[in-house]
Structures are given as C-alpha cells and as structure tokens.
Wavefront OBJ file of the C-alpha trace (Angstrom):
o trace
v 74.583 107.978 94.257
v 77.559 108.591 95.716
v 80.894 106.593 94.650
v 83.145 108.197 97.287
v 80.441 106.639 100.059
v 81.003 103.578 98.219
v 84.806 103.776 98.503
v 84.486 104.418 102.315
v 82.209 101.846 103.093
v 84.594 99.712 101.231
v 87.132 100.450 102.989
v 85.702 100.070 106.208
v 84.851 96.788 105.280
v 87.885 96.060 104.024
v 89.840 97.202 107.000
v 87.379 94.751 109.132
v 88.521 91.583 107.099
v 92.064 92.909 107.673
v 91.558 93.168 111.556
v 90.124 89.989 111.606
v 93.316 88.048 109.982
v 93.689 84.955 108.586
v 92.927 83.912 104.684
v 90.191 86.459 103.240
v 93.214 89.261 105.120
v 95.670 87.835 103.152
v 93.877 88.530 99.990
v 92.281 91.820 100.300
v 93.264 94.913 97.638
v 94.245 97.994 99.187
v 92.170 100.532 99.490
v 93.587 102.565 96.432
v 93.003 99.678 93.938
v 89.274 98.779 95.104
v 87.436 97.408 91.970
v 85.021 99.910 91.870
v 83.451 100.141 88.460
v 81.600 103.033 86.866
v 78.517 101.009 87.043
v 78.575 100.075 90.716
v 75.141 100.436 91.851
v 76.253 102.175 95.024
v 73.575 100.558 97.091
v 75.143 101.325 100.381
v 74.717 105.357 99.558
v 71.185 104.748 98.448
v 70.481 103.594 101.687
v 72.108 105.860 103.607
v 70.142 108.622 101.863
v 66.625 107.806 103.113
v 65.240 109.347 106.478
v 65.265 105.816 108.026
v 68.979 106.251 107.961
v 69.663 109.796 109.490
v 72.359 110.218 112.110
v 73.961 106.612 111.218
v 74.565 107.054 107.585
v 78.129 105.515 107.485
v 76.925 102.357 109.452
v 73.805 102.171 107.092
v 76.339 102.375 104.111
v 79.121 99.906 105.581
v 76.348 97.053 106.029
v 74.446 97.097 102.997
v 77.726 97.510 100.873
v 78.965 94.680 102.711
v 75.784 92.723 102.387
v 76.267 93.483 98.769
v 79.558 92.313 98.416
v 78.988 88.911 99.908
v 75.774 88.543 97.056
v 79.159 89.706 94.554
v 81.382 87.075 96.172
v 78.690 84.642 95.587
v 78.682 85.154 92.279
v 82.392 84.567 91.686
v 83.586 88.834 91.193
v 84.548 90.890 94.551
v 85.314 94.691 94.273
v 87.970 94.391 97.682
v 89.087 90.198 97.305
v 91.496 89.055 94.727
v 90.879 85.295 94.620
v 89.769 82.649 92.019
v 88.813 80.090 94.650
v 85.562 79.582 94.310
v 85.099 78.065 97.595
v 86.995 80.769 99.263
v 84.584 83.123 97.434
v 81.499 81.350 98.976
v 83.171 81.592 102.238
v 84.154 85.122 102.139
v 80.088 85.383 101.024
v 79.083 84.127 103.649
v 81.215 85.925 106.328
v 79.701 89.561 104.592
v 76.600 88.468 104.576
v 76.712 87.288 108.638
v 78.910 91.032 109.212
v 76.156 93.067 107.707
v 73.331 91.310 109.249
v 74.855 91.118 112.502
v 75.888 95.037 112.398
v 72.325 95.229 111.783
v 71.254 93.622 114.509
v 73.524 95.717 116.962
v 71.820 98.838 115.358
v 68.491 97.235 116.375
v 67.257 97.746 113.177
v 65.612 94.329 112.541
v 63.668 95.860 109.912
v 66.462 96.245 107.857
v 67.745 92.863 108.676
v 64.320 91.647 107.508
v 64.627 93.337 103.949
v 68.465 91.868 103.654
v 67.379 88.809 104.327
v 64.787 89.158 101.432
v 66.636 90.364 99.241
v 69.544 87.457 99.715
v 66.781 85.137 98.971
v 65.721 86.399 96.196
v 68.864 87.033 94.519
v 69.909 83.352 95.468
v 66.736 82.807 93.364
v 67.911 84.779 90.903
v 70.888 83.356 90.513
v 69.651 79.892 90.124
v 67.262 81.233 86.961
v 70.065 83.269 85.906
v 68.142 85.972 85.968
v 70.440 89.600 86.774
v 67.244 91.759 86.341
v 65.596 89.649 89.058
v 68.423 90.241 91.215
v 69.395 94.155 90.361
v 65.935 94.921 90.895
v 66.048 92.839 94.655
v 68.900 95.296 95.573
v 67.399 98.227 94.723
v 64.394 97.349 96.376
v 65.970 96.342 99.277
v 68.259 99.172 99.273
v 65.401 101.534 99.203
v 63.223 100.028 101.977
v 66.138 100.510 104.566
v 66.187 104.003 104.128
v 62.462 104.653 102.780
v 60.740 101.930 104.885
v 58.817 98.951 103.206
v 55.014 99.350 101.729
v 52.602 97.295 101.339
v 53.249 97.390 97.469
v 56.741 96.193 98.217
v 55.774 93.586 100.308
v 53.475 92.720 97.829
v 56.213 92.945 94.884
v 58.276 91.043 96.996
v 55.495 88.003 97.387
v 55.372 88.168 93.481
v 58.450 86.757 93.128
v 57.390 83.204 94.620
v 54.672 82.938 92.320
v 56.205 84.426 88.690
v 60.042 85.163 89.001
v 60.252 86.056 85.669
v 57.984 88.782 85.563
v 59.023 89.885 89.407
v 61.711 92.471 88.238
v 59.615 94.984 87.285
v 57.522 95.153 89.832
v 60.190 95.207 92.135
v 61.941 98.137 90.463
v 58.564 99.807 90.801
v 58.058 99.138 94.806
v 61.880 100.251 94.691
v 60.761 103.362 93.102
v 57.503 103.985 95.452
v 59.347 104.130 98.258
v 61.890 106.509 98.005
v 59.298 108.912 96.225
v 56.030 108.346 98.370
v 57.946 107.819 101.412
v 60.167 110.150 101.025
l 1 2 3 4 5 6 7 8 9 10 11 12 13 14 15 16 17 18 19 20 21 22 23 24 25 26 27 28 29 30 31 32 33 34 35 36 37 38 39 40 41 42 43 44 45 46 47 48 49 50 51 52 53 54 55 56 57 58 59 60 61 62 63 64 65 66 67 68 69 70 71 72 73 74 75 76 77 78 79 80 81 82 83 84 85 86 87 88 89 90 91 92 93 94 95 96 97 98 99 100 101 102 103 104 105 106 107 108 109 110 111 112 113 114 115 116 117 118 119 120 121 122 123 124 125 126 127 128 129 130 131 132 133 134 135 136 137 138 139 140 141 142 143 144 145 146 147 148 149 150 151 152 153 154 155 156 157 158 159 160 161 162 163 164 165 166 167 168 169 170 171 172 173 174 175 176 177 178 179 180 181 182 183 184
C-alpha cells in the first residue's frame, strides 16, 4: 500500500485540526515530521484501492486514515499529535472518529459508516482483552469492505467475534482477504 497516500491523507487531516483551532491545533506535527512508521498499515490506501472507492479515492483515504488515527489516539500513540495527556488523547479520539464518520455520511456512503462503526467496536473490544491481533485484523477487514464491499463471510467473521474473541482474528483476516480477491 501506498505510504505517500498515507502522508496525504495525513496531512489533510492534519490541516483540518489546524483549521479548526483551539488545543488538538496547538499540538499537531507538521507535515514533514508525521510519525509515519515503516509498519503503518496504510489502511486509508487499502481502501481507496477497491472499486467501491473509484472517483473519490482521496476522500476514501482521508476518512479511514482519520478513523484510524482516532483508534491510535485511543490507544495513547498518534502519528500527527504530540501530547502525553491521556485525556486529551481520548478527546482528540473521539473528534477523528466523529470527522471520519461524519465525512462518511456526507459521501452517503452509510455502508462504509456501518463497517467503521464495526470495526471501532471491535477494536474497543480488543483493546479491553488486550488483544492487537483482534484489532489489526478489525482494520483490515474493515478497510477492505469499504472498497471491496462486505460478504456474507465477513459479516459472519464479524458476528464471531461476540461469541469467541480470541479465536476471531483469523477469521477476520480471512473475510479481509475474501473480499478484496472474490470481490475484486
């Protein structure tokens, strides 16, 4: 996936919080020192490559990178906030989760919103077994089914996680890797 899309969406969120002022403005990182690892997932470009996501790739990439970030926030690391606080982190959650669903929602893509909303829930669930393979595999799930479109199986993978958390992960990675080959 692509880590320049990943840097743009960034930004673009980025430049959002800046527009909008007040505390999370004051400590954003500038562009050129975004804390973009090697191992960022780059969920947002994922996305944006299915054919659910033609002719609005950017916007695709913008809200599920922001989506992301808030789930990063969450857990205490941000790749465009410098801030210890952990209540400013929940916060600053919270604001990129409501951007990204509401961007969403202006696309009319309530779909997409749908799988977001999933995916938040089951990373919160995740996060309260401790349980980062739980959560990875959410995201790429979730990631895939905005651009590929949900299955059965995923819904179904999804469901799973109620019942056995534990042992959800891999089927989620699975659904995740369905989609964007069946669908494709």
């Amino acid at each position: 996936m692509s880590s320049e899309q990943t840097r743009i969406a960034l930004a673009s969120v980025a430049e959002q919080l800046g527009e909008d002022g007040g505390l999370l403005a004051e400590v954003l990182i500038t562009n050129g020192e975004l804390l973009l690892g090697e191992d960022d997932p780059a969920l947002g470009a994922l996305a944006a490559a299915g054919p659910r996501s033609v002719d609005r790739e950017a916007q695709i990439a913008v809200v599920v990178e922001a989506v992301y970030e808030g789930f990063l926030l969450h857990g205490g690391s941000s790749r465009i906030l410098r801030t210890d606080d952990a209540d400013l982190n929940i916060l600053a959650g919270d604001r990129l989760y409501a951007f990204g669903l509401a961007q969403l929602a202006e696309l009319g893509d309530l779909d997409s919103v749908r799988e977001l909303a999933d995916v938040i829930a089951i990373c919160a669930q995740a996060r309260a077994l401790e349980d980062d393979a739980l959560a990875t595999a959410a995201w790429q799930l979730g990631a895939s089914a905005i651009g590929w479109g949900s299955s059965p199986q995923s819904a179904a993978a999804k469901a799973a996680v109620a019942a056995d958390p534990a042992a959800a992960a891999a089927g989620l990675a699975v659904a995740a890797r369905q989609l964007r080959a069946d669908l494709a």
